[in-house]
ROROVEX-640097 format. One line per 2 residues: number of its first residue (from 1); for each residue y, z, x of N, C-alpha, C, O, CB. Coordinates in steps of 0.2 Angstrom, whole numbers, plus 5000, padded with zeros to 4 digits. Glycine has a CB too. Layout:
N
NUM) Y/Z/X/Y/Z/X/Y/Z/X/Y/Z/X/Y/Z/X; ...
***
This chain:
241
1) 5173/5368/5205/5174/5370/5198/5177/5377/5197/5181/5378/5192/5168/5369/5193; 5176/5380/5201/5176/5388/5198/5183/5388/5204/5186/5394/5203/5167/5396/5200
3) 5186/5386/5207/5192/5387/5214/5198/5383/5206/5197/5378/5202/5190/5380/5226; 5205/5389/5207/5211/5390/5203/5214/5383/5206/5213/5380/5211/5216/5398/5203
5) 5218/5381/5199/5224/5376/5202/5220/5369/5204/5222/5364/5207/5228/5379/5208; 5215/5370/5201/5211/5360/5201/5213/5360/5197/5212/5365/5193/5204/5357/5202
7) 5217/5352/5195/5217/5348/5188/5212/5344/5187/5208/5342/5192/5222/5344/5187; 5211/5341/5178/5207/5337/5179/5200/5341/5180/5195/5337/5177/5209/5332/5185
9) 5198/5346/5182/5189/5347/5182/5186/5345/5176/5183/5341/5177/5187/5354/5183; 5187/5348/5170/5182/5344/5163/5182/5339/5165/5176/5339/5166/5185/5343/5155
11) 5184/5333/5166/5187/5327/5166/5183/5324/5172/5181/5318/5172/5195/5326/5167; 5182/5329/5176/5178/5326/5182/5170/5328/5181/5165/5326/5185/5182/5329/5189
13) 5169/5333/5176/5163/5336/5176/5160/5330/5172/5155/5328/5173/5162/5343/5173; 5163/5329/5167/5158/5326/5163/5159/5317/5165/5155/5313/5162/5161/5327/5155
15) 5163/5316/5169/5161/5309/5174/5156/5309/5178/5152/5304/5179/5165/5308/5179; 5154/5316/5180/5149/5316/5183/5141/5317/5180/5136/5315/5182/5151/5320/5189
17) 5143/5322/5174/5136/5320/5168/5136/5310/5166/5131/5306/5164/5140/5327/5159; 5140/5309/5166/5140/5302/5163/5136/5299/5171/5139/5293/5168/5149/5299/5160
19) 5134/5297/5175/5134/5298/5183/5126/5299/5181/5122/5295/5180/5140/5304/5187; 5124/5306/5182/5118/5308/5182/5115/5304/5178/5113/5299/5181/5118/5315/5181
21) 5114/5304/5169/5112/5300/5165/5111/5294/5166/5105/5291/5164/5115/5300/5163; 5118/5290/5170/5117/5283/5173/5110/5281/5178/5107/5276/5179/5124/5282/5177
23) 5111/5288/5183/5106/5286/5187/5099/5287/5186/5094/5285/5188/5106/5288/5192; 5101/5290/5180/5090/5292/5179/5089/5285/5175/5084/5282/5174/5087/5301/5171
25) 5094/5283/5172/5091/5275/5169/5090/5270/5176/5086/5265/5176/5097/5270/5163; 5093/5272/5181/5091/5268/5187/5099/5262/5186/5098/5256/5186/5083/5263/5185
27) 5106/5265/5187/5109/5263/5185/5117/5266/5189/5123/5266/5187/5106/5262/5179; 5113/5268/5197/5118/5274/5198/5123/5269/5202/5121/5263/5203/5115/5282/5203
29) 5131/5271/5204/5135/5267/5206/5138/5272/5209/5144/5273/5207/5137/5264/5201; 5135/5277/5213/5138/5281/5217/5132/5283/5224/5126/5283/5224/5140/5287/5212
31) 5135/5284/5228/5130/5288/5235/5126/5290/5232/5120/5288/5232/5133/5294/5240; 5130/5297/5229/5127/5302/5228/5120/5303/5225/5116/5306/5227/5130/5305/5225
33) 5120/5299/5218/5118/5297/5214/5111/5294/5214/5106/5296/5211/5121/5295/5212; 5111/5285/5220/5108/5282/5221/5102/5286/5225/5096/5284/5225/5111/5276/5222
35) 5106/5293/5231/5101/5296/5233/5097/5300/5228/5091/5301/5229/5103/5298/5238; 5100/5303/5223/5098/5307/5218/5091/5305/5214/5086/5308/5213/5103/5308/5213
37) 5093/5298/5212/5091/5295/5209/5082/5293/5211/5077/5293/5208/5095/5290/5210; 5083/5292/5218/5077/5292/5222/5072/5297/5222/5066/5297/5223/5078/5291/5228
39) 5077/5304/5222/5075/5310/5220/5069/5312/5215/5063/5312/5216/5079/5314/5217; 5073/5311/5211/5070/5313/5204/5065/5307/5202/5061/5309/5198/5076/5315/5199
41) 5065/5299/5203/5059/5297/5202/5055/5300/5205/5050/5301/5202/5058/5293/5202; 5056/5301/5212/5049/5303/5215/5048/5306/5216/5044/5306/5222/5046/5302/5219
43) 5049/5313/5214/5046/5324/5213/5047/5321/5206/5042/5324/5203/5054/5334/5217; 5048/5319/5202/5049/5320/5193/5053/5327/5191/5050/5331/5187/5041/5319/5189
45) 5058/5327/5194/5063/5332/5191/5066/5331/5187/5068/5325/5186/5067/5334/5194; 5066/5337/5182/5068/5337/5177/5076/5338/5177/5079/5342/5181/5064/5342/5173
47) 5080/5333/5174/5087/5332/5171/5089/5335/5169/5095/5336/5170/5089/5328/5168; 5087/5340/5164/5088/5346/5160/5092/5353/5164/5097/5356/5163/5080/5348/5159
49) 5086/5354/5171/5091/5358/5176/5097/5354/5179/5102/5357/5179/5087/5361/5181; 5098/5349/5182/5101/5347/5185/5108/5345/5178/5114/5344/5180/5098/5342/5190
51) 5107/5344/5173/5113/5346/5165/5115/5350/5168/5120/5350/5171/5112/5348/5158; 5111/5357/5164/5111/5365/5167/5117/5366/5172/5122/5367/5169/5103/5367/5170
53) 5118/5367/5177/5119/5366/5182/5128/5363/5184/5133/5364/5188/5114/5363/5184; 5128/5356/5178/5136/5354/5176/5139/5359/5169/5144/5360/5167/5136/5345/5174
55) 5132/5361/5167/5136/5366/5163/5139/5372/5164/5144/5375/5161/5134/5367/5159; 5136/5375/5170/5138/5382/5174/5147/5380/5176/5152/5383/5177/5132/5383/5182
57) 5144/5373/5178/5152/5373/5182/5158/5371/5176/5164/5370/5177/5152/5364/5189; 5156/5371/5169/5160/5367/5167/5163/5377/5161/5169/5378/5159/5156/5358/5162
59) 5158/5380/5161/5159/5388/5160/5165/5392/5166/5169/5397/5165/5151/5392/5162; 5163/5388/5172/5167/5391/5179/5173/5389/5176/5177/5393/5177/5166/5389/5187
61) 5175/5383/5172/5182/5381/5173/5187/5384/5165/5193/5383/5163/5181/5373/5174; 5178/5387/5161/5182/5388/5152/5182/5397/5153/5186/5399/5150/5175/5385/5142
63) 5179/5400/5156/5176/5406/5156/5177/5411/5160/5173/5411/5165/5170/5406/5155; 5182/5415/5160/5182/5418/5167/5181/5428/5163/5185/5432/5166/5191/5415/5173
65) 5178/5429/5160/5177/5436/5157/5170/5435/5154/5168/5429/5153/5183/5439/5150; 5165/5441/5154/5158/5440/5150/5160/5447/5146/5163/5452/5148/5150/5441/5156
67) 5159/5447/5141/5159/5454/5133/5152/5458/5137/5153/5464/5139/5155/5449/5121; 5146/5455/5136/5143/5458/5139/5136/5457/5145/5136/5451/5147/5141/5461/5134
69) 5131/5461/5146/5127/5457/5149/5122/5451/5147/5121/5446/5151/5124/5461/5151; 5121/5453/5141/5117/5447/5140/5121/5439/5140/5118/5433/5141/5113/5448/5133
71) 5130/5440/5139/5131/5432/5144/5132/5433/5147/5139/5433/5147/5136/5426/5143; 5130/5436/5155/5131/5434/5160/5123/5430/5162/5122/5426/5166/5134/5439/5163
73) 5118/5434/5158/5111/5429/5158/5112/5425/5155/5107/5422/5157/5105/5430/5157; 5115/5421/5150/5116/5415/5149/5119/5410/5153/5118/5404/5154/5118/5415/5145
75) 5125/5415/5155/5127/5410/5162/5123/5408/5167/5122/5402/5168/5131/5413/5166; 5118/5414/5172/5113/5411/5176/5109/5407/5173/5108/5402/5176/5110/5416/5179
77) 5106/5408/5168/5102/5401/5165/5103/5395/5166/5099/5390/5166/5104/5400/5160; 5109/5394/5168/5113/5388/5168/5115/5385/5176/5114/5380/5179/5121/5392/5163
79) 5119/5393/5178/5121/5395/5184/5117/5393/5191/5118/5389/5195/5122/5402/5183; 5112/5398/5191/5107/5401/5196/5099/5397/5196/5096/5393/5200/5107/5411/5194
81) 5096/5399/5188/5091/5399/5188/5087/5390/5190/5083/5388/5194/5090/5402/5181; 5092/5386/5184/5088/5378/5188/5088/5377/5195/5084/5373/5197/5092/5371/5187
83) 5092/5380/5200/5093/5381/5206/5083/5382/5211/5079/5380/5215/5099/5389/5205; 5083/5385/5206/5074/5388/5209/5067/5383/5205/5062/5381/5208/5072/5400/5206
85) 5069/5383/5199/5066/5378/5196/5065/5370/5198/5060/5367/5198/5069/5378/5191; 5073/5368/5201/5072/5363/5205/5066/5363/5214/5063/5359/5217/5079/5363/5206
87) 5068/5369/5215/5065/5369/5221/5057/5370/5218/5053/5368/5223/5067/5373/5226; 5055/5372/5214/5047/5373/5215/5045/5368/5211/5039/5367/5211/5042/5381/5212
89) 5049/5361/5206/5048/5355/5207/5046/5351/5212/5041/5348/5213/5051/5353/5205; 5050/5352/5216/5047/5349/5223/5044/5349/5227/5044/5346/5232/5049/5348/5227
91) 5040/5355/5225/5034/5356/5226/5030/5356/5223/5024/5356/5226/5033/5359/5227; 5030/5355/5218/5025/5351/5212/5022/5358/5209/5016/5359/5209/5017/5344/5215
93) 5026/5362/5208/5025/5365/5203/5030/5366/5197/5035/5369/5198/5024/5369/5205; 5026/5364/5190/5029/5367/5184/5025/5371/5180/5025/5370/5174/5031/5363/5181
95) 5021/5377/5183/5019/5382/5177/5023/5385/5175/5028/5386/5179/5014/5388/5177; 5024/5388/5168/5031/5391/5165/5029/5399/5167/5032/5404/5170/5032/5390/5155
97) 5024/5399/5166/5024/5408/5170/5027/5407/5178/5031/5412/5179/5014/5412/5171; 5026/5403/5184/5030/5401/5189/5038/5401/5189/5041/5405/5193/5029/5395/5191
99) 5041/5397/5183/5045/5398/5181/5050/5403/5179/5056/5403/5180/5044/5395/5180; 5046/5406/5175/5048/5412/5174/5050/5416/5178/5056/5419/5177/5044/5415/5171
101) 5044/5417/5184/5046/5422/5189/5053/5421/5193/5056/5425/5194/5039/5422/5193; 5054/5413/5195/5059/5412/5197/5065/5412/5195/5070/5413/5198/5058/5408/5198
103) 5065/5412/5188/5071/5414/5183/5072/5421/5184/5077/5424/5182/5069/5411/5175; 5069/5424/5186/5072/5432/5187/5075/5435/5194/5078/5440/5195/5065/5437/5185
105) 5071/5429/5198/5075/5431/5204/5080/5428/5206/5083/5430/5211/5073/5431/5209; 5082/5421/5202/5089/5417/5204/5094/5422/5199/5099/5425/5201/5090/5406/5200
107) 5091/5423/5194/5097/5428/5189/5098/5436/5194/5103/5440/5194/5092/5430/5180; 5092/5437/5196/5094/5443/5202/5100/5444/5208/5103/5449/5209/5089/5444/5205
109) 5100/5438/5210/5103/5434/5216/5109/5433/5213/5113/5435/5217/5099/5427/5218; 5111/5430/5208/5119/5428/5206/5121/5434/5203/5127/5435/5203/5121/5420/5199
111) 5116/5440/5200/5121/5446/5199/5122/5447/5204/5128/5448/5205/5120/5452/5197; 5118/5448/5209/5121/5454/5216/5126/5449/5220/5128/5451/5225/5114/5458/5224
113) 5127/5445/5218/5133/5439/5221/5138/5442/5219/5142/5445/5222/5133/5430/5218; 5137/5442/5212/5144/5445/5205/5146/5453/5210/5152/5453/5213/5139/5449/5194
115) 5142/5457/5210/5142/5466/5211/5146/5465/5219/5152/5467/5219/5132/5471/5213; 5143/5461/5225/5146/5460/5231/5153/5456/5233/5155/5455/5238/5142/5459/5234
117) 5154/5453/5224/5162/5449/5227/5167/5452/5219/5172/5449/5217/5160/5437/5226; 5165/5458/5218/5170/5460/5214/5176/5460/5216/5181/5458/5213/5169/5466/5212
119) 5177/5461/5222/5185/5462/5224/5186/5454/5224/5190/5452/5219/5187/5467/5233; 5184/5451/5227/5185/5446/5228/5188/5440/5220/5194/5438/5219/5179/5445/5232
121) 5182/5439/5217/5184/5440/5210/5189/5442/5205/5192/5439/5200/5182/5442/5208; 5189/5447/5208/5196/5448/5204/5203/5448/5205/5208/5449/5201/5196/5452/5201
123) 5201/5446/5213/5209/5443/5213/5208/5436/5212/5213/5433/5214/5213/5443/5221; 5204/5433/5209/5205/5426/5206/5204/5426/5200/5202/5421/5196/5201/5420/5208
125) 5206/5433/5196/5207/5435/5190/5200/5434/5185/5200/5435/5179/5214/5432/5189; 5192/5431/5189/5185/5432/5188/5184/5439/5187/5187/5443/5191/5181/5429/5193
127) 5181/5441/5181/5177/5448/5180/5172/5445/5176/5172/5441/5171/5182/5454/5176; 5163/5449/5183/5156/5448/5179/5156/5454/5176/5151/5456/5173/5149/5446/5183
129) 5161/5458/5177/5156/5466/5176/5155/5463/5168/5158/5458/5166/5161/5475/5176; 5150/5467/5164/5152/5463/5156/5157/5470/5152/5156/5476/5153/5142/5460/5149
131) 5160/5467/5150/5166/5472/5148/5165/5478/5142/5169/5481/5139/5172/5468/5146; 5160/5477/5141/5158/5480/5135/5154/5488/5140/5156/5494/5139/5151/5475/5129
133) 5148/5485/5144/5148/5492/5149/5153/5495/5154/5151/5500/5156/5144/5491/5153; 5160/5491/5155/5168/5492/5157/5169/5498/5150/5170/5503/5151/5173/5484/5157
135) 5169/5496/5145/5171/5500/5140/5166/5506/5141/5168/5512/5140/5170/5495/5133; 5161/5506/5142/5157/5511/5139/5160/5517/5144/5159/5523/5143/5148/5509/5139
137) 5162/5516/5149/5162/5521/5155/5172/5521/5158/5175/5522/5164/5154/5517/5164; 5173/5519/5151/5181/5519/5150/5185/5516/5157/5191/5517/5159/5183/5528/5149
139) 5181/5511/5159/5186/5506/5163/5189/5500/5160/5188/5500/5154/5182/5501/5170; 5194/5496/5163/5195/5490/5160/5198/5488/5166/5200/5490/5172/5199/5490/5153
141) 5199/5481/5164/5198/5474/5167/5205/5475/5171/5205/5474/5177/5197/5466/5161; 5211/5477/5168/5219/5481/5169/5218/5486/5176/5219/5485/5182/5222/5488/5161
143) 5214/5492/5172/5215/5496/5176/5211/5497/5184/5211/5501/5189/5213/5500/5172; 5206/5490/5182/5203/5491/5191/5208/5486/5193/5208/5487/5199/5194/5489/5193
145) 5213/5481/5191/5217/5478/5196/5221/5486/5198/5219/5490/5203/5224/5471/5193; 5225/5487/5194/5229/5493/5196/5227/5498/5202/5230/5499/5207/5228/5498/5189
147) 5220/5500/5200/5218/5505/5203/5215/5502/5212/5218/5504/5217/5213/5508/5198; 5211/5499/5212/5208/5494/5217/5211/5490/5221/5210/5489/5227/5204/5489/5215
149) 5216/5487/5218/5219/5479/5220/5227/5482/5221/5231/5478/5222/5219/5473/5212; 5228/5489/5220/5236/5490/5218/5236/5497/5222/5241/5500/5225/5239/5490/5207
151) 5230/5500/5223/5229/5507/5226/5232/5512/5223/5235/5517/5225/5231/5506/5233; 5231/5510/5216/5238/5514/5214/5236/5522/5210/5239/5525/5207/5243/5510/5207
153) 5229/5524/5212/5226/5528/5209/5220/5531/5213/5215/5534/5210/5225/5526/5203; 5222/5531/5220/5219/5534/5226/5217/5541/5226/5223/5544/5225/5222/5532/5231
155) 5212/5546/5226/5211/5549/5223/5210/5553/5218/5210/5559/5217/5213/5549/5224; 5208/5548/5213/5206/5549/5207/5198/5550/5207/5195/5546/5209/5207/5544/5202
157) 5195/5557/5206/5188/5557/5208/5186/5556/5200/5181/5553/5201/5184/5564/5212; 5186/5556/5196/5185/5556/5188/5184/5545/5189/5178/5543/5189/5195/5560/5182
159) 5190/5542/5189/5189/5534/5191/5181/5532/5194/5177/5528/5192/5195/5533/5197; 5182/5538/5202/5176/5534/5205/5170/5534/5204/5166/5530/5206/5176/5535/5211
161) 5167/5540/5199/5161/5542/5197/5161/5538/5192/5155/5535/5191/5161/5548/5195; 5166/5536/5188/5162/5530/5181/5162/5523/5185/5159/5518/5184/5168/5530/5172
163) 5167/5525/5191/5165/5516/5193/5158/5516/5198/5155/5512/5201/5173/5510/5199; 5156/5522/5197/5148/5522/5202/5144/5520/5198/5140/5515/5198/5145/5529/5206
165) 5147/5527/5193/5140/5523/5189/5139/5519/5184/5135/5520/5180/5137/5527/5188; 5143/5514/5183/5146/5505/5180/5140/5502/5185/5134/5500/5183/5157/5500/5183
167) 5144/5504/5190/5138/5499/5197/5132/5501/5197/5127/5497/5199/5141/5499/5206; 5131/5506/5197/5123/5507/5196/5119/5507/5191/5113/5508/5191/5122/5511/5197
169) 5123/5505/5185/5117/5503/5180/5117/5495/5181/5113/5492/5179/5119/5505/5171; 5124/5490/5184/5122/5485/5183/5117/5484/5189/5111/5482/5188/5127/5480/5183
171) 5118/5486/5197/5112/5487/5200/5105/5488/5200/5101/5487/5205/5112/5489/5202; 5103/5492/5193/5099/5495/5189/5095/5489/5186/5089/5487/5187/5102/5500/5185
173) 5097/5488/5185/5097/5480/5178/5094/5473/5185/5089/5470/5185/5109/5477/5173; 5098/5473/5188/5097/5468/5193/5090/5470/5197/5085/5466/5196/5104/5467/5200
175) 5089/5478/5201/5084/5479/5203/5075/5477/5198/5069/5476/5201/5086/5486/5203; 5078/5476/5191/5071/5476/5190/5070/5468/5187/5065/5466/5184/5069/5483/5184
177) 5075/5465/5189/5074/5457/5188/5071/5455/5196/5066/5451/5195/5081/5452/5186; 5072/5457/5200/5069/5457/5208/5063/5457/5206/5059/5452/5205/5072/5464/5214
179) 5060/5464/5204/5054/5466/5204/5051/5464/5199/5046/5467/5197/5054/5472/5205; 5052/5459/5196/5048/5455/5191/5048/5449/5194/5042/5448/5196/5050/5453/5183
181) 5051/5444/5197/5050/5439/5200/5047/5439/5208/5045/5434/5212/5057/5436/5199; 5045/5448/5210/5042/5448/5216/5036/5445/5218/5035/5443/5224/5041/5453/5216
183) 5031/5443/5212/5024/5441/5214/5025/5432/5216/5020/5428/5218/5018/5442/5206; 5031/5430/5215/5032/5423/5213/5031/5419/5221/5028/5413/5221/5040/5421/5210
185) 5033/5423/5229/5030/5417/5233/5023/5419/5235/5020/5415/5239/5035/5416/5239; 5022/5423/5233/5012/5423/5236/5009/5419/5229/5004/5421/5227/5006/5434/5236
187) 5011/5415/5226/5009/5410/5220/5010/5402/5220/5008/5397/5216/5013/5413/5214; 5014/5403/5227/5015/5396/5226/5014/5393/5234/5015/5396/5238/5023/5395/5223
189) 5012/5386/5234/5010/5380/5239/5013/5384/5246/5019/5384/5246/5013/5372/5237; 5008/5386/5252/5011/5389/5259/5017/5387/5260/5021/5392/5261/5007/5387/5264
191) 5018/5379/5260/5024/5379/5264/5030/5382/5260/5036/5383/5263/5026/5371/5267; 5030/5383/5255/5036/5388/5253/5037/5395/5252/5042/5398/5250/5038/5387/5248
193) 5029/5398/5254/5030/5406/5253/5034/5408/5258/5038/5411/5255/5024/5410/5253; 5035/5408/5265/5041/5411/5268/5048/5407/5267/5052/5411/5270/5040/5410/5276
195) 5051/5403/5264/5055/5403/5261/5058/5409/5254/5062/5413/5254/5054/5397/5260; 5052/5406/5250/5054/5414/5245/5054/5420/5247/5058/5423/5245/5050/5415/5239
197) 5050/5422/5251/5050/5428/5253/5057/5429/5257/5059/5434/5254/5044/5429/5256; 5059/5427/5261/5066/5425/5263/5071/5427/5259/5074/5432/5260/5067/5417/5263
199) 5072/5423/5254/5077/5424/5247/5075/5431/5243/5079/5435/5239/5075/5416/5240; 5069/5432/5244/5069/5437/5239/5073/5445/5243/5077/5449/5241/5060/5439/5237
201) 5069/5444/5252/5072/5447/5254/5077/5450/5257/5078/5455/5261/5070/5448/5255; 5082/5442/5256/5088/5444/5257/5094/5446/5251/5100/5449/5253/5089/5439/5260
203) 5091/5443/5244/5095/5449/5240/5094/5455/5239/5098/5459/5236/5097/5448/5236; 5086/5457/5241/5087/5464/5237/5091/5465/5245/5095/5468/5243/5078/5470/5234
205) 5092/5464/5252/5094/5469/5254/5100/5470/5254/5101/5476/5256/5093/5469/5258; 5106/5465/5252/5110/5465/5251/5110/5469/5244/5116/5471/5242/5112/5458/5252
207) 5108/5471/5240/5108/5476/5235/5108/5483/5236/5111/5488/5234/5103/5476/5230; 5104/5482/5241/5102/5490/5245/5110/5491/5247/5113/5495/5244/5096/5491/5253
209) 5112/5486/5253/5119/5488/5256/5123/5491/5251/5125/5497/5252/5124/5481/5260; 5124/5487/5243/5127/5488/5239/5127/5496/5237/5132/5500/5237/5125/5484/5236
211) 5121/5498/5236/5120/5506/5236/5121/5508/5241/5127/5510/5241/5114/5509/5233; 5119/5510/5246/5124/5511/5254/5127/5513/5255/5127/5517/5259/5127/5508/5257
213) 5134/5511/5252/5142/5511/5252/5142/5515/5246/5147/5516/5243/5146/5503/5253; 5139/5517/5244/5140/5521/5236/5143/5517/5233/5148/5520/5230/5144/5529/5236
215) 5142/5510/5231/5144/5504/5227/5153/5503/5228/5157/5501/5224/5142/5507/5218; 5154/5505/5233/5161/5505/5235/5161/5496/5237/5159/5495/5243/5164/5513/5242
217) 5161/5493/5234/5161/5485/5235/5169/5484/5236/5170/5478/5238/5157/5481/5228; 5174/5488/5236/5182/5486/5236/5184/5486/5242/5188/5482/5244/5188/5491/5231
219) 5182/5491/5246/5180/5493/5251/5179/5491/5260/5182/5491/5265/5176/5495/5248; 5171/5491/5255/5170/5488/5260/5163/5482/5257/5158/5483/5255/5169/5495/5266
221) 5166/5477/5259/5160/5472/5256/5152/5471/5258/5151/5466/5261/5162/5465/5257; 5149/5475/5256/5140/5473/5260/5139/5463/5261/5140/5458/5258/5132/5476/5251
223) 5136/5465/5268/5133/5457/5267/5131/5462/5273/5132/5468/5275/5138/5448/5267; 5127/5454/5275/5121/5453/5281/5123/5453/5288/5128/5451/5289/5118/5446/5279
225) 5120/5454/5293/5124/5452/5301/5118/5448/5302/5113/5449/5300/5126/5459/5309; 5120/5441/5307/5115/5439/5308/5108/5442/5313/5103/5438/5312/5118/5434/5310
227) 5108/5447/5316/5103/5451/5316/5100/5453/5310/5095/5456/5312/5104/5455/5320; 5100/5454/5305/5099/5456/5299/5094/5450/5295/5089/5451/5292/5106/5458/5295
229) 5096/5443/5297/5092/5439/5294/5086/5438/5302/5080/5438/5300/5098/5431/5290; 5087/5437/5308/5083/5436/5312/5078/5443/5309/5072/5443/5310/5086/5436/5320
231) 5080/5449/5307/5075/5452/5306/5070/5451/5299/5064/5453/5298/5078/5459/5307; 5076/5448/5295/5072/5446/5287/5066/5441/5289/5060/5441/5288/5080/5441/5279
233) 5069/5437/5293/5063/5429/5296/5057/5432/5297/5052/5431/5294/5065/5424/5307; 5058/5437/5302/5049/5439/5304/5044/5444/5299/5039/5446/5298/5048/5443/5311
235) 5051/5446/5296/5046/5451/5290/5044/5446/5284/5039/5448/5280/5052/5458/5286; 5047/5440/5284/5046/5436/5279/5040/5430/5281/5039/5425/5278/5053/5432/5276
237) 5036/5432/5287/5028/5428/5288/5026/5433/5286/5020/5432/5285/5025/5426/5297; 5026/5437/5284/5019/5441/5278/5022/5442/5272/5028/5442/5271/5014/5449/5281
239) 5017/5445/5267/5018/5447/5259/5022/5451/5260/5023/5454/5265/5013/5451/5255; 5026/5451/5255/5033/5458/5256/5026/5461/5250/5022/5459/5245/5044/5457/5252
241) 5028/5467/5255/5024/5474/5251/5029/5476/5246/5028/5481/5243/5022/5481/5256
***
C-alpha cells in the first residue's frame, strides 16, 4: 500500500476488507483467508484489529504528511498498535490495561521506524515528522529535501541544531512511550516474555543508535548488526532492568 506507482490500491484494499468480513461469516474464497479464518475462530480474534490494520494501509495510500503529533498516534492506532494486540490474543490475553501497555510500545516502535527512515521517506516524498513541530524549530518539508537530499546547505550549523533538536523532542516523546509499555512482558504467559522483551529491546536500542549519531539519521542510518541482536537474545532470558 504505502510503495508509489501502484494502481488500483483503494480498489484492492477494500476487496480485501470485503474478504476479511466474508471469512469471519465462514464464507472465505481465498487461501489467505480460509487460513485466517481458522485463526480467528480458534484464538477469537478480534476483527476490529485486523480492519485497523486495512485501514493503515489505506492512510499509506491517502496520507503522506502528519500536521502534527497526535496524527501520527492515530495512525499507529491503526498502523502498529493491533499489530501487538493481535499477538497477546493468541495468547489469550485481553486485559485492557495489557493492552494498553502494548499500545505504547507498538506506537514506540513505528516512531523510531519513522526517526530511522527519514531519509529514506522522503525520497518517496513520505514525511512523519508532524509539521507543526517542523514549524516550530523553523524547518519545512522543502527545505530538508533541499538541504539533506540536495546537500545544498552543508555547513549550516544554525540548520543542524534545530534539526537536533526536532529529533530530540520527537525521540523524547517516543522514549517515554517505551517506558510505559516496559512492565508489559513480565505480565504476560512465559512463553512470550522473551519474545517482548526482544521487541522492547530492540527498539529502544535502535533509538539509542539514533542519539548516537547526534540524530544525524541522513547520514548515516542507525540499525542493528546481527551481533547486536545475538546479544539482545541473551539479555532478553531475564527482566530488562
Amino acid at each position: 500500500a504505502d510503495e508509489p506507482g501502484v494502481e488500483g490500491r483503494l480498489e484492492a484494499l477494500a476487496d480485501w476488507r470485503r474478504r476479511l468480513y466474508a471469512c469471519v461469516e465462514g464464507e472465505a474464497d481465498h487461501p489467505t483467508f480460509i487460513a485466517l479464518s481458522d485463526i480467528v475462530q480458534r484464538h477469537h480474534l478480534s476483527v476490529t484489529n485486523l480492519d485497523n490494520l486495512l485501514r493503515a494501509f489505506e492512510m499509506d495510500v491517502t496520507v503522506n504528511r502528519h500536521q502534527n503529533f497526535e496524527s501520527l498516534l492515530n495512525y499507529s492506532t491503526c498502523s502498529a498498535n493491533p499489530v501487538g494486540r493481535l499477538m497477546l490474543e493468541l495468547f489469550d490475553h485481553r486485559d485492557p490495561e495489557l493492552f494498553a501497555l502494548s499500545d505504547n510500545i507498538c506506537t514506540a516502535l513505528q516512531l523510531t521506524n519513522f526517526w530511522q527512515d527519514v531519509r529514506i521517506d522522503l525520497e518517496r516524498n513520505r514525511v512523519y515528522l508532524p509539521l507543526d513541530d517542523m514549524a516550530r524549530f523553523d524547518l519545512s518539508v522543502d527545505t530538508l529535501k533541499r538541504w539533506k537530499l540536495e546537500n545544498s546547505a552543508q555547513g549550516d550549523s544554525g540548520m543542524e541544531e534545530r534539526w537536533r533538536s526536532l529529533i530530540a523532542l520527537e525521540a523524547d516523546r517516543t522514549w517515554a512511550l517505551f517506558m510505559n509499555g516496559k512492565p508489559l512482558p513480565e505480565r504476560v504467559v512465559p512463553q512470550l516474555r522473551r519474545q517482548l522483551r526482544l521487541t522492547w529491546l530492540t527498539g529502544t536500542s535502535i533509538l539509542s543508535r539514533i542519539e548516537a549519531v547526534d540524530y544525524d539519521v541522513f547520514q548515516r542510518r542507525p540499525k542493528l548488526k546481527a551481533l547486536d541482536f545475538v546479544w539482545l537474545y541473551f539479555k532478553a532470558r531475564r527482566p530488562i532492568t
